[in-house]
Phi, psi and omega in degrees: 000134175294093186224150211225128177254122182301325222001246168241046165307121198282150197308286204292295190341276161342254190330325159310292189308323193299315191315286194321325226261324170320284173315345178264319180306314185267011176281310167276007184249309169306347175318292197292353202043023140319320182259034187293299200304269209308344202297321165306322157293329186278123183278130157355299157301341264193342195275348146323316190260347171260009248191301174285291199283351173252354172258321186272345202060039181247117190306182172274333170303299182319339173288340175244074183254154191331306186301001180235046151306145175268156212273141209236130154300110161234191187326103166108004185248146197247143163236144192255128173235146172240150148240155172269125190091349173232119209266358183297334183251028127320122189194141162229147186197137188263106187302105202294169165308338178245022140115010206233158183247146166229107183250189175263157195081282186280339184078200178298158188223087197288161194210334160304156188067359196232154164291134168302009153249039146294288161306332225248302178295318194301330188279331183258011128295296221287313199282313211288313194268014181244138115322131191230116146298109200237151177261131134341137165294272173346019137085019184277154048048095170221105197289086155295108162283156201254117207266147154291337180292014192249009154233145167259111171254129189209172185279107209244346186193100167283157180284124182342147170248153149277115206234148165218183135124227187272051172244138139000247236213121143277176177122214172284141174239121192311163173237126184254149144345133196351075147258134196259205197262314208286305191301312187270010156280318155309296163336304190286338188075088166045227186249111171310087167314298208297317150334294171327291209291329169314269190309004181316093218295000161300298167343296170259020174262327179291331161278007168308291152287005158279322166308340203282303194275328170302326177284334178292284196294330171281340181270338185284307192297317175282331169242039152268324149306318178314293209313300176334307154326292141272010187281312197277348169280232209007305194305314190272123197296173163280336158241144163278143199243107201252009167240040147252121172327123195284096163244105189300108170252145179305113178313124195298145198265129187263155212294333181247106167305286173347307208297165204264297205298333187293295204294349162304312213266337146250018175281327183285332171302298171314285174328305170290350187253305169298346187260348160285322180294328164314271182331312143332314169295302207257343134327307177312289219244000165266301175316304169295012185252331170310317206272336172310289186335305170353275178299322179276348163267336175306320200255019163284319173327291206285332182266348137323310205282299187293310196273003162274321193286299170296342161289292165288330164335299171320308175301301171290330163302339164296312190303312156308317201084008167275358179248189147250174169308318188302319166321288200295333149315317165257354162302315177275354188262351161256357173279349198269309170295330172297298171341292188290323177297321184303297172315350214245278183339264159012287180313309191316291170329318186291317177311318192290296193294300204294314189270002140299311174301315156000269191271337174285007196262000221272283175324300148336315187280313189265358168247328189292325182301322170303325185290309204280337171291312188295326165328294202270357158280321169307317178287340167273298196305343184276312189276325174269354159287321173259010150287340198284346160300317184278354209259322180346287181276024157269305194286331184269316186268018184289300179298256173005332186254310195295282239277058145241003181266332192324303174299320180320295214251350150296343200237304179293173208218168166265137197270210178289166179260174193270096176253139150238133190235155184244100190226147179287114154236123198042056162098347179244145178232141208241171208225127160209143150312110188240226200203167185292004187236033164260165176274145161250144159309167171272152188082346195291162175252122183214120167283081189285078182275133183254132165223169165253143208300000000 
């Protein structure tokens, strides 16, 4: 039995040596005239493939994998045809979406699916059966006929491969006559390393942990603003007592003096406590002036009241004929004036009273907005203290999961890379595993993937 050490040869590599080594045997076992019964069978072509399957046991079929497909014409791809001696009839066309060349003279042609000397004959039929009108420089008129062997069809341009994955630069690759895969990879400018190197769990493990200690510090500061936040809710009652005396108690000292959120947070504090002693203050000085008013309208009254009174006195002593008229004149012109003074008081006081109502709905109005702000920062710093729990507990386990890849990826190497090539043949397209020494076709898609061993 026939045995061959493989090592770590790649699938064509393999199939190459095998071939060769099939063909020098059977070149020495017909030599030897062994092989006299089979020699009718075996074809000039064929003797690699009777050779492989009957010694190695490798069907025959396995020689013809995608990667030795013969190369079929399609869509985008330019053929150039000449005739000779006729240069008018010099052309390149491009095989349109529907599979077809349009040359002069024979017209379309289909050319997609077919090898170019498929095509090359359909053209030198198509040519063999016309005539060519040719002008003489002497202006005569000659009808040529067209030999085949006198047109030439040849390939003037192929259609691109396509590269992807874990490379420098995707995209199109120009397509050469047995350009492989390591050749449109070179093209493509190599192997994306950095790209590779981008999951290194060193890598993500330092950023891992940098997210760890920002969040660890950030999670600290919110919840020191919680405390804060609520320490300074508790303090401020829910109503102001405006008959009560005002005592200002000192804003609770939060644990890190230092921090930016404390002292923010008692700047806003301090603001609101001069701007309620201001309001306070100027309470303060409407009510006693309200409370004057007051008084001075009250005893404007009662000296209303006595020149209303006296005012009537009067009157009747005119009427006995004990007074004069002058008396009782001026007796109704100070009741008239007390009057008018009680009333001016009066307004005033009222006036006075309305900007006491005021400034106490004023007051009311500026600690309910305080509250309802410190409300609504507590309720935000309460939802972003527990996402950063959660972001947290992600970021620690995050660390964790790299760091069991870490021995994983001390010990590994990057292996070969992963090709996948994609090829149309004859209108279906097959998916087969190759290697940097397989060949390509015009049209292939070939997927370059990196992993580590």
């Amino acid at each position: 039995m026939l045995s061959i050490d493989v090592g770590t040869e790649t699938q064509m590599e393999l199939m190459a040596r095998v071939a060769a080594f099939a063909v020098s045997a059977a070149v020495k076992y017909i030599e030897k005239g062994v092989c006299m019964r089979i020699r009718n069978t075996i074809s000039r072509c064929g003797v690699a493939a009777y050779f492989l399957s009957g010694m190695l046991g490798i069907p025959a079929a396995f020689l013809s994998s995608p990667a030795r497909a013969e190369f079929l014409l399609g869509a985008g791809d330019v053929v150039e045809v000449s005739v000779a001696g006729i240069p008018a009839l010099a052309t390149r066309a491009t095989i349109d979406l529907d599979g077809k060349v349009t040359l002069p003279i024979v017209g379309n042609i289909s050319a997609s699916g077919i090898s170019i000397d498929a095509l090359r004959g359909r053209v030198q039929a198509e040519y063999s059966k016309r005539a060519v009108s040719l002008r003489e420089p002497d202006g005569r008129t000659t009808i040529t006929p067209v030999s085949p062997e006198e047109v030439t069809v040849n390939v003037a341009q192929y259609r691109p491969v396509y590269i992807s994955g874990d490379l420098a630069r995707v995209g199109e690759v120009a397509f050469r006559p047995g350009l492989t895969v390591r050749q449109a990879v070179a093209v493509a400018g190599g192997y994306d390393v950095v790209r590779f190197r981008i999951n290194n769990p060193y890598m993500d493990a330092i950023d891992f942990k940098a997210q760890e200690t920002s969040l660890l510090d950030e999670l600290k500061q919110e919840e020191e603003k919680k405390k804060y936040l609520q320490a300074e809710l508790d303090r401020l009652p829910e109503k102001i007592n405006l008959d009560e005396e005002v005592k200002v108690t000192s804003p609770p000292q939060p644990q890190n003096s230092g921090s930016l959120i404390s002292e923010q947070i008692r700047a806003q504090t301090d603001d609101y406590e001069r701007e309620i002693s201001h309001l306070r203050g100027a309470f303060k000085q409407l009510a006693m002036r309200a409370s004057l008013l007051d008084e001075q309208k009250s005893r404007e009254e009662e000296g209303s009241l006595a020149d209303n009174q006296e005012f009537e006195r009067a009157k009747a002593l005119l009427e006995k004929g004990t007074t004069s008229t002058q008396r009782v004149t001026d007796a109704r012109r100070a009741m008239l004036l007390s009057a008018t003074r009680a009333l001016q008081t009066g307004a005033e006081a009222s006036q006075v009273r309305m900007a006491l109502d005021e400034m106490s709905r004023t007051l009311q109005r500026r600690h309910d907005e305080r509250r309802i702000r410190l409300l609504t920062e507590l309720q935000e710093s309460r939802t972003k203290f527990v996402r950063l729990q959660a972001q947290l507990a992600a970021a620690r386990q995050k660390l964790g999961l790299v760091g069991g890849m870490k021995s994983m990826w001390s010990n590994g190497r990057t292996g070969e890379p992963e090709i996948v090539v994609y090829r149309n043949a004859n209108g279906k397209e097959e998916k087969f595993v190759g290697s940097e020494a397989t060949p390509l076709v015009p049209g292939d898609v070939v997927e370059v993937a990196l992993h580590v061993d």
